[in-house]
N, C-alpha and C positions, 0 to 999 in steps of 0.2 A: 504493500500500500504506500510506502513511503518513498519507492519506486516511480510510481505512477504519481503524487504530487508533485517530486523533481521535475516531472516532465509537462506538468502543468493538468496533469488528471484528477481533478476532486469527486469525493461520491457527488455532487448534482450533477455532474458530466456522465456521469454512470448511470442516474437512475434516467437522463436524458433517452441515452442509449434504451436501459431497459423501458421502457414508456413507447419509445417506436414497436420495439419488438412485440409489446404490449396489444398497441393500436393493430398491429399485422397481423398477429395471431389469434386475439380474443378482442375482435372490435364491438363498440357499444355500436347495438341495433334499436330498434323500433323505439319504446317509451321510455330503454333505457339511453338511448342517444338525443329522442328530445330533451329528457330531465339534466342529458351533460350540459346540451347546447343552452339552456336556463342558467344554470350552473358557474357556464365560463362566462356569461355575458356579465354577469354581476360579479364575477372575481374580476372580469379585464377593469370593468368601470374602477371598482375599487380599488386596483391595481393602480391607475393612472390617479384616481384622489388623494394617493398616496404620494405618489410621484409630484404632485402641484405641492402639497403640504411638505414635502421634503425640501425642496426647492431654495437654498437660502439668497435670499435677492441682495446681501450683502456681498456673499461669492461672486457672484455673479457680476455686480457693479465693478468689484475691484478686478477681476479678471481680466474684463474689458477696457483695462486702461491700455493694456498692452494690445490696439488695435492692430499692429501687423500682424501678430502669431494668431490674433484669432481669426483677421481675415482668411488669413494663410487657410487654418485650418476648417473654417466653412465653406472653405472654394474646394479643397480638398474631398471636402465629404459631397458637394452637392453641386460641381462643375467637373473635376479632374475623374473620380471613379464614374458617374457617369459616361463619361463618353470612355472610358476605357472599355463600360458592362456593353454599349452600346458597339463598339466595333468589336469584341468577343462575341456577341451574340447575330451580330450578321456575318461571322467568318464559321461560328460553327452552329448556329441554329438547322439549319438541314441536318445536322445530326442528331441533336440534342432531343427534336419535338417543341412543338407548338407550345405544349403549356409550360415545358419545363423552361425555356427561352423565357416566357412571359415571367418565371420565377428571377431567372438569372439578372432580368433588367429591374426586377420589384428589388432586389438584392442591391443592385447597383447606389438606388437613390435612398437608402435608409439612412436614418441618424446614424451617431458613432456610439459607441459603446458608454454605459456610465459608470458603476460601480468598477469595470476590470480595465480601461483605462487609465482610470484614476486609481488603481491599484497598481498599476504595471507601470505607470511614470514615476510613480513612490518608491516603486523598489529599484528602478531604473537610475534615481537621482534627480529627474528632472520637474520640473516646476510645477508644483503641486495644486497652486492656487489658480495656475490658469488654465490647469487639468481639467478641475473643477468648472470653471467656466467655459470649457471649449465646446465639456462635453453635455454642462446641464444646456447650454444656450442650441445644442445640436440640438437634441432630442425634444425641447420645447418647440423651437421653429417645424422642427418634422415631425411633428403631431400635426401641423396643417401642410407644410409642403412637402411632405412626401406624397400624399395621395393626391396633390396638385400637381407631382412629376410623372406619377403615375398615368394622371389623366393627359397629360401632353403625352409621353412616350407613344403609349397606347389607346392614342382613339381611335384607331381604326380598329376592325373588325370584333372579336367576343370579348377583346381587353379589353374595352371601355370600362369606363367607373361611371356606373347609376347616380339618379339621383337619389335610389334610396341608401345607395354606399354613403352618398355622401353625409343623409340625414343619420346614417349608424354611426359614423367617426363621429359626427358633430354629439351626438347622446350617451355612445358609450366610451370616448376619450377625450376629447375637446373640453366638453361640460365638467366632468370628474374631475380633467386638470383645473379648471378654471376654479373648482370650486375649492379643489384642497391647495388653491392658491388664498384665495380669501378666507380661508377658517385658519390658515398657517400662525398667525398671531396665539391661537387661542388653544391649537395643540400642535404644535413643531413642537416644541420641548418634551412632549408626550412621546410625539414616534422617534425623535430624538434617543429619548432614554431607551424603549424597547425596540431595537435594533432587531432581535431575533424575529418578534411578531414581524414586524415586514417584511425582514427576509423570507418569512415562512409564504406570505403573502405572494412576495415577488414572487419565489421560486416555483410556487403552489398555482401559480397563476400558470404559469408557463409550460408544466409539467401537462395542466389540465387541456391547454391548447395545443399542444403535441397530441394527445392520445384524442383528442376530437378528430384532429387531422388527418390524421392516421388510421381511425377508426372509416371518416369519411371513405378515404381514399380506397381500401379496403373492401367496405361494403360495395362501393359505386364499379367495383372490381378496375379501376386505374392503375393500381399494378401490374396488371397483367398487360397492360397500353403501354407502359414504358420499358421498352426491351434491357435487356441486361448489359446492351455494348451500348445504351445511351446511357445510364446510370456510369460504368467505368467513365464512359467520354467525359461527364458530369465533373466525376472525382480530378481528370486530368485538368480540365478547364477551370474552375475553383481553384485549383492550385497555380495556375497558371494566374488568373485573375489577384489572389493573394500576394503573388510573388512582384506581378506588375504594380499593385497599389503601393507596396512597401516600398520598393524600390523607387515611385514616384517619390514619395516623401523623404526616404533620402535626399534624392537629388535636389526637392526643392529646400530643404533643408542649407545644404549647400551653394545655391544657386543665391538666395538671399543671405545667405550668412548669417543664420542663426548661431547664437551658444548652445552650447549643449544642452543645459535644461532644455531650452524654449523648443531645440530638436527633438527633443524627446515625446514632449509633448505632442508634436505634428506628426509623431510616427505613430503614436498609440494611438492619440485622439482622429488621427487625420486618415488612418489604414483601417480603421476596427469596423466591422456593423453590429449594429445591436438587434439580438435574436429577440430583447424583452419588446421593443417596440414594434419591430418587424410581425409577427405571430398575431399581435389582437388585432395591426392595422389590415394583415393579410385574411386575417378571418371576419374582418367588418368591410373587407371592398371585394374579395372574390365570393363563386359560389365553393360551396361545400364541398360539394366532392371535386372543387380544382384546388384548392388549399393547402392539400399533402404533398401535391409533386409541386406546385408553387413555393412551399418553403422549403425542399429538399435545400436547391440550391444556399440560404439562409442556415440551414444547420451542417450541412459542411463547411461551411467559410468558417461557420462562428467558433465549431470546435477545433479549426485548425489555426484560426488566427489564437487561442487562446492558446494550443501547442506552440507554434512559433514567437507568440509575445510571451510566454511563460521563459522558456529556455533564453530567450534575446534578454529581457530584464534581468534576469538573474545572473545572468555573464554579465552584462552591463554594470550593478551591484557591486557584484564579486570583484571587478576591475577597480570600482570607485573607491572601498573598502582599503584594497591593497594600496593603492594608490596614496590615502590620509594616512595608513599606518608606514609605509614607506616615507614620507614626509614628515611623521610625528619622529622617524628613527636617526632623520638627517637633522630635524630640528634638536635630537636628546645632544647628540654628536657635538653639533656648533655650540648649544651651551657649555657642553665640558671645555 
C-alpha cells in the first residue's frame, strides 16, 4: 500500500476503479436506477453549495494581484488545451467514435483541478496562495463556461446543449454555488473545521456519478458500441494529450520567464482537469446512456495526470529539501 501512494495511488483512486467495475458488472436498473439518479442530483447540488461556501474570497483577491501567472494560467486551461483537444480529436476521431471524441473535447475545456493542484504545488514548493486562486477562480468561471465551450464546440449535430441542459446546470450547480457563496459568512468556519464531512461529500459525490455512468452505459449496452482497439487508441491518445498539455506549460513557463514557484503553479494548475466538476456538469448537459463513454476520456486523464503530478512533485520536493539542507551545511561551514 505504501507502494502504490509513492506512486500517487490512494484508496479513492481505488475505490474509483472498483465503482467502474461496479457500474459494469452489477449496474442499477429500473426503480433502483431512478432512486440513484434522485440520489446524485441532490448530492451534485450539494456538492457544488459546498464548493461556493468553501470558497475564500480573501484567496482569491490576493491571488489575483499577481495578474500575469493567473492570466497565464486561465489561457492555459480554457484557450491553449482547447485547441490542443481540438486538433487531437480531428487527427484521431475516425478512430476513437462519435461519442467518445464528443468526451475527448468535453475533457478538453474543463476547469483545473482544486484540492490536488493545490496539493501538488505545496509539495512541489511553489506558490501556494496563487494555487489557491488559479484554481478556485478556474473552477468558479467553468461552472458557467465550460458548458458555454461546450455549446460553441459542439453545435452541430446530437452534441448540442439543450435548453433544458442549460436550465439543469443553472438549478443543480450554478444556484448551489451561488448560494453557499452567500451563506459562507454564516458557516465557512463550520465546513472549515469539519474537513472530513466534505471530503466524505466531495468524494461521495463523485463515486455516486461514476457508478450512474457506468450503470447507464451498461444497461443502454454502449459497451458493446465501443470496440476494444478504440478504448486502447483512447488510452494512447490521453497520454498523448497529457504529455502535450505538460509540456505546453513548461514551455510557457519559460517562454515568459516565470520563477519557479509561479512555474509550478502553471504546471499543476495550468495541465490538470478536474474529474469533480467535469462528472455533474457531464451528467447535467449529456443524455444518460452517452455519459459513460463521454467521461471515459475524463477518468483517464484524471488518474494519470494524478500519477504523473504525484511522482513530478515529489522529485521536485525531494530536490528543494536537498537543496536548503545543502545550503544550511555550507552556511554551518562559513560560520566556523
Amino acid at each position: 500500500m505504501k507502494f502504490l501512494k509513492r506512486i500517487g495511488i490512494d484508496t479513492y483512486m481505488l475505490l474509483l476503479v472498483a465503482t467502474v467495475c461496479l457500474g459494469l458488472l452489477i449496474p442499477a436498473r429500473g426503480i433502483a436506477m431512478t432512486g440513484l439518479g434522485h440520489v446524485t442530483f441532490w448530492a451534485v447540488a450539494f456538492l457544488f453549495f459546498l464548493y461556493g461556501a468553501k470558497l475564500d474570497a480573501s484567496s482569491v483577491k490576493a491571488g489575483l494581484m499577481n495578474w500575469r501567472l493567473q492570466g497565464l494560467t486561465f489561457l492555459a486551461t480554457y484557450l491553449v488545451i482547447p485547441i490542443i483537444g481540438l486538433a487531437l480529436a480531428a487527427t484521431f476521431g475516425p478512430l476513437l467514435g462519435t461519442t467518445v471524441t464528443l468526451g475527448l473535447l468535453f475533457l478538453a475545456v474543463l476547469p483545473s483541478t482544486v484540492q490536488s493542484s493545490i496539493a501538488f504545488t505545496s509539495i512541489a514548493g511553489g506558490n501556494v496562495p496563487a494555487a489557491i486562486c488559479a484554481a478556485s477562480v478556474s473552477n468558479m468561471i467553468g461552472v458557467a463556461l465550460t458548458p458555454a465551450l461546450v455549446a460553441l464546440l459542439m453545435h452541430q449535430g446530437t452534441g448540442g446543449v439543450s435548453f433544458d441542459a442549460v436550465i439543469k446546470i443553472s438549478t443543480q450547480i450554478l444556484l448551489p454555488f451561488v448560494l453557499g457563496q452567500m451563506v459562507r459568512p454564516l458557516i465557512g468556519s463550520f465546513i472549515s473545521r469539519h474537513k472530513v464531512l466534505t471530503m466524505v461529500v466531495d468524494r461521495g459525490s463523485i463515486l455516486l456519478i461514476v457508478y450512474k455512468a457506468f450503470s447507464s452505459g451498461t444497461t443502454s449496452g454502449l459497451w458493446n458500441a465501443v470496440p476494444v482497439s478504440s478504448l486502447a487508441m483512447l488510452f494512447v491518445v490521453i497520454l498523448i494529450f497529457l504529455a502535450l498539455t505538460m509540456a505546453s506549460m513548461i514551455l510557457g513557463g519559460r517562454v515568459f520567464k516565470l520563477d519557479y514557484p509561479d512555474s509550478a503553479v502553471l504546471f499543476y494548475c495550468g495541465s490538470t482537469k478536474s474529474l469533480a466538476s467535469g462528472l455533474p456538469i457531464a451528467s447535467a448537459l449529456f443524455a444518460a446512456d452517452q455519459v459513460g463513454a463521454i467521461v471515459l476520456p475524463i477518468m483517464i486523464y484524471h488518474m494519470s495526470q494524478l500519477l504523473v503530478c504525484a511522482y513530478v512533485s515529489q522529485k521536485a520536493g525531494r530536490r528543494i529539501r536537498e537543496e536548503e539542507t545543502r545550503q544550511g551545511a555550507l552556511a554551518n561551514q562559513g560560520a566556523k
